[in-house]
Backbone and ligand atoms as CSV (ligand in chain L), in Angstrom:
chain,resi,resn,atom,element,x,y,z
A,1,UNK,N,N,-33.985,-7.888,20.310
A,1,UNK,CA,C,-32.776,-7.234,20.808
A,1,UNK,C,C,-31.642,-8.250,20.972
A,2,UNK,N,N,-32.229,-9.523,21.825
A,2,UNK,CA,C,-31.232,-10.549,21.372
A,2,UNK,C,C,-30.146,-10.855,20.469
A,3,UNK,N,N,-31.231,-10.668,19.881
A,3,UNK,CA,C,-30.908,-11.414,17.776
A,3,UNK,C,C,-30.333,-10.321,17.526
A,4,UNK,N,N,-30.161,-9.107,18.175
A,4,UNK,CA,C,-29.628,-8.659,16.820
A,4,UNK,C,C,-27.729,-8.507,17.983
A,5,UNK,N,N,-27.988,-8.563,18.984
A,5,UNK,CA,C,-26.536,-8.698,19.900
A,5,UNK,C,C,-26.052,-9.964,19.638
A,6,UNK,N,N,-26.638,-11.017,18.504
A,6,UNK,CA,C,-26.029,-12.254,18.421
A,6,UNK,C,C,-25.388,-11.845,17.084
A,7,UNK,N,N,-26.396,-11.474,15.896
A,7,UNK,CA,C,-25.934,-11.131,15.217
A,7,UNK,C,C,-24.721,-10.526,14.919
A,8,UNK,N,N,-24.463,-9.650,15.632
A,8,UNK,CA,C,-23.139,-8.539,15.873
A,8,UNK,C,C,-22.163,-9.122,16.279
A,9,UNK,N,N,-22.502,-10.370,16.947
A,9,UNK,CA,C,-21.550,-10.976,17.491
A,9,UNK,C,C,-20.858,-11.754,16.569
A,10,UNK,N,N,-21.786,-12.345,16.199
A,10,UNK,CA,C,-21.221,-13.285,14.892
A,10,UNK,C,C,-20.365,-12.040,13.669
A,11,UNK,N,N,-20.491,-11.505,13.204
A,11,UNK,CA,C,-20.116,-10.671,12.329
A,11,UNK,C,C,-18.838,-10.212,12.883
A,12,UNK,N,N,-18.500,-10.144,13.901
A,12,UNK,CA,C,-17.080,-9.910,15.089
A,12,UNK,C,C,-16.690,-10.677,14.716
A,13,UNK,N,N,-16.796,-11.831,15.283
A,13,UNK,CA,C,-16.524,-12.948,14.587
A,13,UNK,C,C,-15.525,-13.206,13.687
A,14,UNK,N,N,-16.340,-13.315,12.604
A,14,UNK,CA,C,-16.032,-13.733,11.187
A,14,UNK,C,C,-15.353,-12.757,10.739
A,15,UNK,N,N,-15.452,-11.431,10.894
A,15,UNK,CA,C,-14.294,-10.658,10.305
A,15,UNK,C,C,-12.997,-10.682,11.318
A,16,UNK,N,N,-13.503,-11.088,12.637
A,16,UNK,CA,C,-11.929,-11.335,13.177
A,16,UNK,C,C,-11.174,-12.638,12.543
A,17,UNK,N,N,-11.701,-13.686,12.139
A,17,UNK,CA,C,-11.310,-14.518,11.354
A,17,UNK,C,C,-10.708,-14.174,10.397
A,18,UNK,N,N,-11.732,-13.770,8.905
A,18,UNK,CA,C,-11.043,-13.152,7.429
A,18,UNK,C,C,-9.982,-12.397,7.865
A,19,UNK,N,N,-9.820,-11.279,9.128
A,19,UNK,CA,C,-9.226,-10.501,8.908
A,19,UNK,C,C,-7.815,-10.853,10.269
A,20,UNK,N,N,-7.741,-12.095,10.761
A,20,UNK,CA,C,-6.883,-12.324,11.717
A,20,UNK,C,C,-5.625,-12.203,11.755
A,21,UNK,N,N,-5.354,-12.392,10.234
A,21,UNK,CA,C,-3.417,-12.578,9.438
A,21,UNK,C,C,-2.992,-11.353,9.284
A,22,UNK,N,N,-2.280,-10.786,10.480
A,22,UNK,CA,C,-1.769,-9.458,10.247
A,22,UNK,C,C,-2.543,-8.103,10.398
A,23,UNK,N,N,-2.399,-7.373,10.302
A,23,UNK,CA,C,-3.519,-6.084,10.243
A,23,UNK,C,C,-3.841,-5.245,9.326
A,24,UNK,N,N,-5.064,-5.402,8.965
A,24,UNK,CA,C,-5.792,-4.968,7.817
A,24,UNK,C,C,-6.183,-3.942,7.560
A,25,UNK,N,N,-6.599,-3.070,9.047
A,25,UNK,CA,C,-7.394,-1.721,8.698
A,25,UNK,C,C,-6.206,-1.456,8.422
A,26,UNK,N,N,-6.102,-0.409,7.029
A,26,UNK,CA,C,-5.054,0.792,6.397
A,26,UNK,C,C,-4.985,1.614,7.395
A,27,UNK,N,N,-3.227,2.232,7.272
A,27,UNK,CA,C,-2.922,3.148,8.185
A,27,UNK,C,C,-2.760,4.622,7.548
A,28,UNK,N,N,-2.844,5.304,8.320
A,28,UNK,CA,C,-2.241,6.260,7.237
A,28,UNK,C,C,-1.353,7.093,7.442
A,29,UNK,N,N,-0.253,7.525,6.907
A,29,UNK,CA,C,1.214,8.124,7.487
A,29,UNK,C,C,1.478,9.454,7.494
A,30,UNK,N,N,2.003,8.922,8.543
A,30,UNK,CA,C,2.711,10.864,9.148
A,30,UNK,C,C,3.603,11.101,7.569
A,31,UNK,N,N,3.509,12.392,6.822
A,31,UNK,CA,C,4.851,12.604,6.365
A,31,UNK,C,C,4.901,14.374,6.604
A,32,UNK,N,N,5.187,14.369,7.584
A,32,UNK,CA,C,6.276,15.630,8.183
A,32,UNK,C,C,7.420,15.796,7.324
A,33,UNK,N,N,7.764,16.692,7.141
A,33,UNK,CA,C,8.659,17.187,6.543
A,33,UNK,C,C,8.696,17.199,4.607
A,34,UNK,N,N,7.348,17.036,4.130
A,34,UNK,CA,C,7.748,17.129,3.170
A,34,UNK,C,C,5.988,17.457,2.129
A,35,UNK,N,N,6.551,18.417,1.229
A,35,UNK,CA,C,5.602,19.310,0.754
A,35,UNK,C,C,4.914,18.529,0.467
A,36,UNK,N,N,3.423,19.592,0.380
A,36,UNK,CA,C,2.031,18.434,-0.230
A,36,UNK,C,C,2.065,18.337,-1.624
A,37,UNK,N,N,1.926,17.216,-2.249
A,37,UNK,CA,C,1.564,16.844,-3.684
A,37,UNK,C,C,0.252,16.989,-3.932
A,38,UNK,N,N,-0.194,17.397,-5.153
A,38,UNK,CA,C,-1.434,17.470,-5.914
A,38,UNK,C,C,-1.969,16.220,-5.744
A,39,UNK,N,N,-3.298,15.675,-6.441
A,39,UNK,CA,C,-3.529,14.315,-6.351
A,39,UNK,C,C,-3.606,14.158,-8.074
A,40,UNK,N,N,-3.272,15.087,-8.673
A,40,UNK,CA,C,-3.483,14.790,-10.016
A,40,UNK,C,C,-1.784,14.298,-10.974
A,41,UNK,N,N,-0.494,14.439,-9.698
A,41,UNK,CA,C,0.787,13.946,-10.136
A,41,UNK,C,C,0.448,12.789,-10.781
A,42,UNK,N,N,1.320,12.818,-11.749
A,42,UNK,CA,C,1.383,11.203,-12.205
A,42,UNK,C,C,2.798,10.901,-12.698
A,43,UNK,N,N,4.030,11.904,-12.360
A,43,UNK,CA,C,5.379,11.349,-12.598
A,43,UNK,C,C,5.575,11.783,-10.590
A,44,UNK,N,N,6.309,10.429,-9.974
A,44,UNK,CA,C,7.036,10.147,-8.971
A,44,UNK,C,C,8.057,11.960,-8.846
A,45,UNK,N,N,7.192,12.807,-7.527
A,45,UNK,CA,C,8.001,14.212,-7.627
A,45,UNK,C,C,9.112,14.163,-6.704
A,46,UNK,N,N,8.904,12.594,-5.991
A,46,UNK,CA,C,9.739,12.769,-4.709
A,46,UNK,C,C,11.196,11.718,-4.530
A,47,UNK,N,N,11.067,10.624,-6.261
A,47,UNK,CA,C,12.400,10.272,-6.297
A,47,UNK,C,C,13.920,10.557,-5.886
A,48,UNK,N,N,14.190,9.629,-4.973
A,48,UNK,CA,C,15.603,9.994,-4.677
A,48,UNK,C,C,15.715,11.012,-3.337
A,49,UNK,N,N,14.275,11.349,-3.000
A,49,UNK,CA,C,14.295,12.155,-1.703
A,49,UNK,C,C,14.678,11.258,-0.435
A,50,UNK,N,N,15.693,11.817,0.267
A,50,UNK,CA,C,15.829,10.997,1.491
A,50,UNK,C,C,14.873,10.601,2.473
A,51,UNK,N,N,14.257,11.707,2.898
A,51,UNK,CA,C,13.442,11.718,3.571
A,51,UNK,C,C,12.160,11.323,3.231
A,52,UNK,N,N,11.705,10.890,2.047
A,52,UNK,CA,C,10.660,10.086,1.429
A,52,UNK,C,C,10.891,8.712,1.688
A,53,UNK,N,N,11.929,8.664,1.007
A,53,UNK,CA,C,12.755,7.168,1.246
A,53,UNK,C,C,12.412,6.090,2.684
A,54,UNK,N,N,12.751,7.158,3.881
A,54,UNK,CA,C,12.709,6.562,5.164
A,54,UNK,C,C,11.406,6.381,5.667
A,55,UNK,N,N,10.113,7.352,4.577
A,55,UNK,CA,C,8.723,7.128,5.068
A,55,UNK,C,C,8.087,6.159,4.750
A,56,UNK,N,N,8.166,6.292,3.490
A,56,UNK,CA,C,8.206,5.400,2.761
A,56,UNK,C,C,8.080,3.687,3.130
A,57,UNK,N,N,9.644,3.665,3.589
A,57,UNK,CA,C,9.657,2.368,4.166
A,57,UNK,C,C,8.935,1.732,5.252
A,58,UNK,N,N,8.696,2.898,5.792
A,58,UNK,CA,C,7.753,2.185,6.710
A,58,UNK,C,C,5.951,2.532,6.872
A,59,UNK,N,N,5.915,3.196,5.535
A,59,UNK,CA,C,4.806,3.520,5.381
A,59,UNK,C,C,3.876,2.263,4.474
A,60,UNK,N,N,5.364,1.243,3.760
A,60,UNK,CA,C,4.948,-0.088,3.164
A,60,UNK,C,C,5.112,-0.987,4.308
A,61,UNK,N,N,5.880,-0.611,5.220
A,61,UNK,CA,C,5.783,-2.018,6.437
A,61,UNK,C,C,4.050,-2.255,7.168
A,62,UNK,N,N,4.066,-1.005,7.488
A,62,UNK,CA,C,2.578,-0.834,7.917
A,62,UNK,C,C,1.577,-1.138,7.047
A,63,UNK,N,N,1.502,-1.100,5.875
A,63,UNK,CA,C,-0.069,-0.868,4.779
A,63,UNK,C,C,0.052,-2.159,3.475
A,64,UNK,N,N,1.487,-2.404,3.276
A,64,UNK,CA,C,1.538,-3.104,2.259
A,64,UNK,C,C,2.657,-4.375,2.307
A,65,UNK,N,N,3.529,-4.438,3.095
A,65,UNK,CA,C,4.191,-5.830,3.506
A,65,UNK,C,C,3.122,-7.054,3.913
A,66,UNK,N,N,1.976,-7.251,4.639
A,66,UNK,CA,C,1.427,-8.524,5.103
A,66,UNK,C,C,1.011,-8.726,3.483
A,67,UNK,N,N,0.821,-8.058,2.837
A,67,UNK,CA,C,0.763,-9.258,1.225
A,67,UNK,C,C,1.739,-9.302,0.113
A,68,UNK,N,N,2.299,-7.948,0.187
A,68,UNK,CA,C,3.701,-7.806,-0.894
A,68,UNK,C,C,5.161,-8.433,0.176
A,69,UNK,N,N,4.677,-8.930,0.868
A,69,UNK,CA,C,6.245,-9.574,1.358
A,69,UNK,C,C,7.284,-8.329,2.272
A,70,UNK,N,N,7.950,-8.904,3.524
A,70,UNK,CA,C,8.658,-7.689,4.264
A,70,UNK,C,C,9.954,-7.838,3.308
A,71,UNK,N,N,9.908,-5.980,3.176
A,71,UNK,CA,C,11.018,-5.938,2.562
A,71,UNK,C,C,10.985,-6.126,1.136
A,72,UNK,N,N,9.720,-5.966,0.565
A,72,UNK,CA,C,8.845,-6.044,-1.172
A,72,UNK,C,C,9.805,-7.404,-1.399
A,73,UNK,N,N,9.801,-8.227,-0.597
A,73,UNK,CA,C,10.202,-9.859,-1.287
A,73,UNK,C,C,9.472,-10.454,-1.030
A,74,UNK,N,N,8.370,-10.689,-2.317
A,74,UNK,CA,C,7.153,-11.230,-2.379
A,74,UNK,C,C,7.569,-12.896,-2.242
A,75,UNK,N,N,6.309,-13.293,-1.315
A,75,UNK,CA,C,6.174,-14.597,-0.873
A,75,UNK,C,C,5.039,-15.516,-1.727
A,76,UNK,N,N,4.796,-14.715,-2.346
A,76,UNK,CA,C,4.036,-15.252,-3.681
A,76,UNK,C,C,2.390,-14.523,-3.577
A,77,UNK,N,N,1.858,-14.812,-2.789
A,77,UNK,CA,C,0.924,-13.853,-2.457
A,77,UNK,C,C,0.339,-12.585,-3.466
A,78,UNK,N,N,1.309,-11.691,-3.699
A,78,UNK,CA,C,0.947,-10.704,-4.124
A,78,UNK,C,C,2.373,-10.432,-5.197
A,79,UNK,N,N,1.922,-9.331,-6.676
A,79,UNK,CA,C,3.008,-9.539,-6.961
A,79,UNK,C,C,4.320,-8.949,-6.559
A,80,UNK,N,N,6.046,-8.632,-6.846
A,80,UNK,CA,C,7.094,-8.561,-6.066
A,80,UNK,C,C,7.202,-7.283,-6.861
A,81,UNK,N,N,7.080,-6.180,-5.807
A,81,UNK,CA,C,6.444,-4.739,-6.160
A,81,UNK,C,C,8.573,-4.050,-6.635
A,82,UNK,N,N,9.126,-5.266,-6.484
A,82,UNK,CA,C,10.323,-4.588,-6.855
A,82,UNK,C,C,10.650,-4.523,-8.406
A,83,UNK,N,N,9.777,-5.572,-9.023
A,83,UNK,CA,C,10.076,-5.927,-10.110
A,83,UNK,C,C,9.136,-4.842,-11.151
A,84,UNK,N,N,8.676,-3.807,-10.606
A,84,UNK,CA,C,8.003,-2.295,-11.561
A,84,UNK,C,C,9.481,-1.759,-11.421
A,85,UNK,N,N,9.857,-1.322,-13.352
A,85,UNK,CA,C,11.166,-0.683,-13.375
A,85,UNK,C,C,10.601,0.845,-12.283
A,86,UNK,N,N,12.095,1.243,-12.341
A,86,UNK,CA,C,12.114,2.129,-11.424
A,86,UNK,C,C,12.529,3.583,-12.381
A,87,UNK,N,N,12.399,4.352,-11.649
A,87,UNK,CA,C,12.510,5.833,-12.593
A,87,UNK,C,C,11.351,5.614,-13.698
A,88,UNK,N,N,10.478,5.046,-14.178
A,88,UNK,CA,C,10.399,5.348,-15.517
A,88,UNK,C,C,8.867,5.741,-15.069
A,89,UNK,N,N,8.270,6.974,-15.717
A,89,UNK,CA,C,7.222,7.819,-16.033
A,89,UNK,C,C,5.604,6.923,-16.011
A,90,UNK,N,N,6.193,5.891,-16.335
A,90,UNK,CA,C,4.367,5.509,-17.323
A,90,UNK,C,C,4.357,4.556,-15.637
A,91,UNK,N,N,5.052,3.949,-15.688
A,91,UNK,CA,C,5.395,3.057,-14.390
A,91,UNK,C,C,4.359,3.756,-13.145
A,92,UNK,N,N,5.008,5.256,-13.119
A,92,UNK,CA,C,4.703,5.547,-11.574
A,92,UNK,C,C,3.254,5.566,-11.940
A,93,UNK,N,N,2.492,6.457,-12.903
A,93,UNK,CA,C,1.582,6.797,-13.148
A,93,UNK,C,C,0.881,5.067,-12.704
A,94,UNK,N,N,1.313,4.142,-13.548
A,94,UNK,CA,C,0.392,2.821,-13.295
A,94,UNK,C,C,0.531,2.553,-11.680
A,95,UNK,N,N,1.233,2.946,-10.813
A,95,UNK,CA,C,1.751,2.409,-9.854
A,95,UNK,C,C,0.850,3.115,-8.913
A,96,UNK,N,N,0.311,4.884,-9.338
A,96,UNK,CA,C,-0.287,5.949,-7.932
A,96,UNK,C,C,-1.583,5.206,-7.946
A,97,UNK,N,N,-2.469,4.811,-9.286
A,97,UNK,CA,C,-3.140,4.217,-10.042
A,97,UNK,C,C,-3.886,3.157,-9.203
A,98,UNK,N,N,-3.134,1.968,-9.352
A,98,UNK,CA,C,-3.235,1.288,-8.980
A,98,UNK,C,C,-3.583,1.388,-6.732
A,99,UNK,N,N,-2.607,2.061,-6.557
A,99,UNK,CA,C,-2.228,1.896,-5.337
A,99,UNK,C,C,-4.057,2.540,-4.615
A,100,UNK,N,N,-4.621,3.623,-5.616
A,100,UNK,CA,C,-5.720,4.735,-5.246
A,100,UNK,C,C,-6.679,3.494,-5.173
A,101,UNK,N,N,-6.887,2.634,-6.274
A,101,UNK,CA,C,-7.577,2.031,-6.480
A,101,UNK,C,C,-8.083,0.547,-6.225
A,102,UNK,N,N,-7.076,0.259,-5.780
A,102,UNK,CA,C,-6.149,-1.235,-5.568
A,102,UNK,C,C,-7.006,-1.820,-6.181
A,103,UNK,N,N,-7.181,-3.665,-6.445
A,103,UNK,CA,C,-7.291,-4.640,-7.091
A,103,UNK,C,C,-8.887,-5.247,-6.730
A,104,UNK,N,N,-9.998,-4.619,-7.375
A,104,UNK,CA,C,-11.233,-5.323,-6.881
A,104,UNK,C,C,-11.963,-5.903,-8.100
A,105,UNK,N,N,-12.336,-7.098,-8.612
A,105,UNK,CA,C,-12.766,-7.969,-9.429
A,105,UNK,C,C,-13.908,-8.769,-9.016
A,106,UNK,N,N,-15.483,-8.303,-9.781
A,106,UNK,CA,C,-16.473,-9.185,-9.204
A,106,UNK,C,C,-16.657,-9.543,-7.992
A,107,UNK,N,N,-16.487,-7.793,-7.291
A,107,UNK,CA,C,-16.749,-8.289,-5.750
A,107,UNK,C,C,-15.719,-8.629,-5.141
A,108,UNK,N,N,-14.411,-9.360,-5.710
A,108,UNK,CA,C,-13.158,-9.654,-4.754
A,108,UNK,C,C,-12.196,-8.729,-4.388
A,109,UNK,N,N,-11.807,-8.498,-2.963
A,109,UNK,CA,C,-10.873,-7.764,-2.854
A,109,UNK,C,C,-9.621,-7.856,-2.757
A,110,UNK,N,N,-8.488,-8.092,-4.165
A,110,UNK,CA,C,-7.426,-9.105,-4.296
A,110,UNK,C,C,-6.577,-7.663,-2.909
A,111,UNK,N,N,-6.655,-6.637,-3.263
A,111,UNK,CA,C,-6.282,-5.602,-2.602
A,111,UNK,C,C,-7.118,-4.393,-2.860
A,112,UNK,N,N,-7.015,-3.544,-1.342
A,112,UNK,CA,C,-7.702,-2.858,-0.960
A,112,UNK,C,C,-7.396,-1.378,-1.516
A,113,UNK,N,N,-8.184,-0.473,-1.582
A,113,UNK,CA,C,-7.916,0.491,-2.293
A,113,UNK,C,C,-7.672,1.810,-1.513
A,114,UNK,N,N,-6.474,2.229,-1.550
A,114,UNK,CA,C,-5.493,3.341,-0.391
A,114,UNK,C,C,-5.929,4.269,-0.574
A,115,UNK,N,N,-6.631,5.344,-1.703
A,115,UNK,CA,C,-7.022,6.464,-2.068
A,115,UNK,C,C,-7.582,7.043,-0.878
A,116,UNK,N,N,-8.492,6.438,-0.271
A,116,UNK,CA,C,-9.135,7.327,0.956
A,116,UNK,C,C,-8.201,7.372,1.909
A,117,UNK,N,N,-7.118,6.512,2.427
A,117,UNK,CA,C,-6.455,6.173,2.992
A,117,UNK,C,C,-4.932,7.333,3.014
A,118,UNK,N,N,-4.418,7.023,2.660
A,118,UNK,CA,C,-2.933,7.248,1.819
A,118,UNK,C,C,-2.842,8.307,1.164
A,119,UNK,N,N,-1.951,10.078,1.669
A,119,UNK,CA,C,-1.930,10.871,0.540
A,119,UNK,C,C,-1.052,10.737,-0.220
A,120,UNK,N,N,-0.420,11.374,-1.327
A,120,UNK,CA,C,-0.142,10.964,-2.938
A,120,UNK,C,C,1.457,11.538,-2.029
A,121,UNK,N,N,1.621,12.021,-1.167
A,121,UNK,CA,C,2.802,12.046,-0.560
A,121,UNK,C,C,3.702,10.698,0.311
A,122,UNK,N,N,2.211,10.449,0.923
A,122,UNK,CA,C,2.473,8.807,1.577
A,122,UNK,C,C,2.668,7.801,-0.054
A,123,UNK,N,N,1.790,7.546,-0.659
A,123,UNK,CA,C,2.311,7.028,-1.992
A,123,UNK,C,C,3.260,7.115,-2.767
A,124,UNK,N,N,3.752,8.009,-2.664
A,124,UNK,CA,C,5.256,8.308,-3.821
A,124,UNK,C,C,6.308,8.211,-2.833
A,125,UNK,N,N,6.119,8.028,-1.631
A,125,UNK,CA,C,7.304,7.778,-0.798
A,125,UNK,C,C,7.356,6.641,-0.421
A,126,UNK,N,N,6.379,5.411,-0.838
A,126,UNK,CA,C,6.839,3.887,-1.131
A,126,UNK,C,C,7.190,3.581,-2.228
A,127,UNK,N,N,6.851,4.066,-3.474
A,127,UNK,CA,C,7.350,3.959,-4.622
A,127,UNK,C,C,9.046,4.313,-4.606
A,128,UNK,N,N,9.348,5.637,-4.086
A,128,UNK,CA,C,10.980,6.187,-4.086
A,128,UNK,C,C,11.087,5.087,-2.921
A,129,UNK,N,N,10.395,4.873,-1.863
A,129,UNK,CA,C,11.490,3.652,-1.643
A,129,UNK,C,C,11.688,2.168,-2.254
A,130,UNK,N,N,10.773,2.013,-2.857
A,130,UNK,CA,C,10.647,0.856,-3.680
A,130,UNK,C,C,11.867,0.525,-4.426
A,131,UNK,N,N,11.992,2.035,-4.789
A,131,UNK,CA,C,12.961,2.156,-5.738
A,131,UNK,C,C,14.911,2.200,-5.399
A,132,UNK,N,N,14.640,1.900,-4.334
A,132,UNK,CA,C,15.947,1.863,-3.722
A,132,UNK,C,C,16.404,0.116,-3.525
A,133,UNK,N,N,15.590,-0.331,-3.735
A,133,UNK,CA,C,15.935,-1.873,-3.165
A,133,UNK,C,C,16.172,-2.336,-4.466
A,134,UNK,N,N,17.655,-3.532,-4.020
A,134,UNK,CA,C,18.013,-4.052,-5.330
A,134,UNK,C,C,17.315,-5.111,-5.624
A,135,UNK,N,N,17.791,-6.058,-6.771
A,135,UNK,CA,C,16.664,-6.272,-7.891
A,135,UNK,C,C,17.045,-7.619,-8.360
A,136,UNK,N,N,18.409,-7.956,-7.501
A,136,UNK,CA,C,19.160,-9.222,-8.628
A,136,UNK,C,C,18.705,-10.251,-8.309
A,137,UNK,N,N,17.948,-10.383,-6.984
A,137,UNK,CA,C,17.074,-12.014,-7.063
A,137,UNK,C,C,16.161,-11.966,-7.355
A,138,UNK,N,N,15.471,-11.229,-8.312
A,138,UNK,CA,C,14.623,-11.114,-8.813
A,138,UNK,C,C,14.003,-12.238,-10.121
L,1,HEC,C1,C,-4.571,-7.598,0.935
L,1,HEC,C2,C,-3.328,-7.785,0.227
L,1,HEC,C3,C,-2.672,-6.567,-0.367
L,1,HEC,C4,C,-2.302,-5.394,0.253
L,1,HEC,C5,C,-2.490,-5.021,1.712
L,1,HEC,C6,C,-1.653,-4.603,-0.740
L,1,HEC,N1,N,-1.647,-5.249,-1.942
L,1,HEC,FE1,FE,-0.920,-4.535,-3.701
L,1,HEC,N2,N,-1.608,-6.185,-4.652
L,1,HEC,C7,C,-2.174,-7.278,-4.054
L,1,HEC,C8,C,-2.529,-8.258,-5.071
L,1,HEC,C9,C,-3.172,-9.608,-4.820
L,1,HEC,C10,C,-2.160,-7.694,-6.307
L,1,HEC,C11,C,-2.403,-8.290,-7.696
L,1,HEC,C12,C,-3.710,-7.678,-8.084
L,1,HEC,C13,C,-4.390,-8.270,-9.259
L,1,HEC,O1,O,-4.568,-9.483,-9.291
L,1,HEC,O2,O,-4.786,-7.471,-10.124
L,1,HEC,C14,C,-1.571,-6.392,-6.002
L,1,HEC,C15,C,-1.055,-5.536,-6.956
L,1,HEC,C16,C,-0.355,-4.378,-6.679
L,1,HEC,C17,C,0.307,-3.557,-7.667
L,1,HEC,C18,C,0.425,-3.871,-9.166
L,1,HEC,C19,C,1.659,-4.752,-9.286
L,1,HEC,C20,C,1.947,-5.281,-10.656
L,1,HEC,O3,O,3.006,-5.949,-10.803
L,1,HEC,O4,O,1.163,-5.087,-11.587
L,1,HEC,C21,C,0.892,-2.525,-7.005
L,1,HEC,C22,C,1.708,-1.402,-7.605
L,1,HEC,C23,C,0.576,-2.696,-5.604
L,1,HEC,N3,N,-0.182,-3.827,-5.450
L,1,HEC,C24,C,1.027,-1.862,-4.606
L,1,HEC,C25,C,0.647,-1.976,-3.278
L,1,HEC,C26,C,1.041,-1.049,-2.246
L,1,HEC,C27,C,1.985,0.126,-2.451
L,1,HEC,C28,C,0.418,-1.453,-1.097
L,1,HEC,C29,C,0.443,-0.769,0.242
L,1,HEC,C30,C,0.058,0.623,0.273
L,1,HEC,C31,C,-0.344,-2.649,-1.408
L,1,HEC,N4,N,-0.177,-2.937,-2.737
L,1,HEC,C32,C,-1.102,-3.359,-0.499
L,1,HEC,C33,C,-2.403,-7.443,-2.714
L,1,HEC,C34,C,-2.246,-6.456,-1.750
């Protein structure tokens, strides 16, 4: 019984360590006010929506700034999510894609995968805001 309350302990631990820089468990966002999307979209339905826009933004402050940089001005870390053109079709599709699935290679988790997390409403309303931020120091 010991061993195994040491055990547990240690495992506290060490993931409070790996996981100390910022906060890791995924959140997942209110979006009030705005209709449900399918999960099978694959063109961006909510471009240019205001009210996506503002969820959006802080639906990447919470889930995706501690590695894409505050304010998608990547600090090198991860890549600079401003630099996916914007408006264009094949883009979003790589972008819902990606985001469902995020980045896992031989066991590594370069990034975590939002699908369980994140509905395709919370997703397309970081993308439309993505898509609002300019581009020239890019
Ligand atoms: C734990 C760090 C981490 C978090 C959190 C994270 N990402 Fe990533 N993301 C990465 C890394 C690292 C890559 C590069 C993956 C690779 O090597 O394939 C990446 C790649 C991407 C790509 C592909 C970019 C490209 O240029 O090809 C998109 C899109 C993306 N992330 C969106 C997001 C969004 C949106 C969120 C928040 C919901 C998020 N990421 C959260 C680390 C992260």
């Amino acid at each position: 019984m010991k061993n195994i309350k040491k055990i547990a302990l240690v495992v506290l631990a060490t993931s409070t360590l790996a996981f100390g820089h910022g906060d890791v468990v995924p959140h997942s966002v209110e979006t009030k006010g705005l209709e449900k999307i399918a999960d099978d979209v694959v063109v961006n339905p909510l471009r240019g929506n205001e009210i996506a826009i503002e969820i959006g933004k802080g639906a990447y402050n919470t889930n995706c700034a501690r590695c894409h940089g505050l304010g998608a001005v990547s600090g090198g870390v991860a890549p600079d999510l401003r630099a996916l053109d914007a408006a264009d079709d094949d883009i979003d599709e790589y972008f819902i894609t990606k985001v469902k699935e995020g980045a896992v290679r031989n066991g590594n988790v370069y990034m975590p995968p939002f699908g369980d997390v994140l509905s395709p409403e919370a997703i397309w309303s970081i993308r439309s805001w993505l898509e609002t931020l300019p581009t020239d120091d890019l």
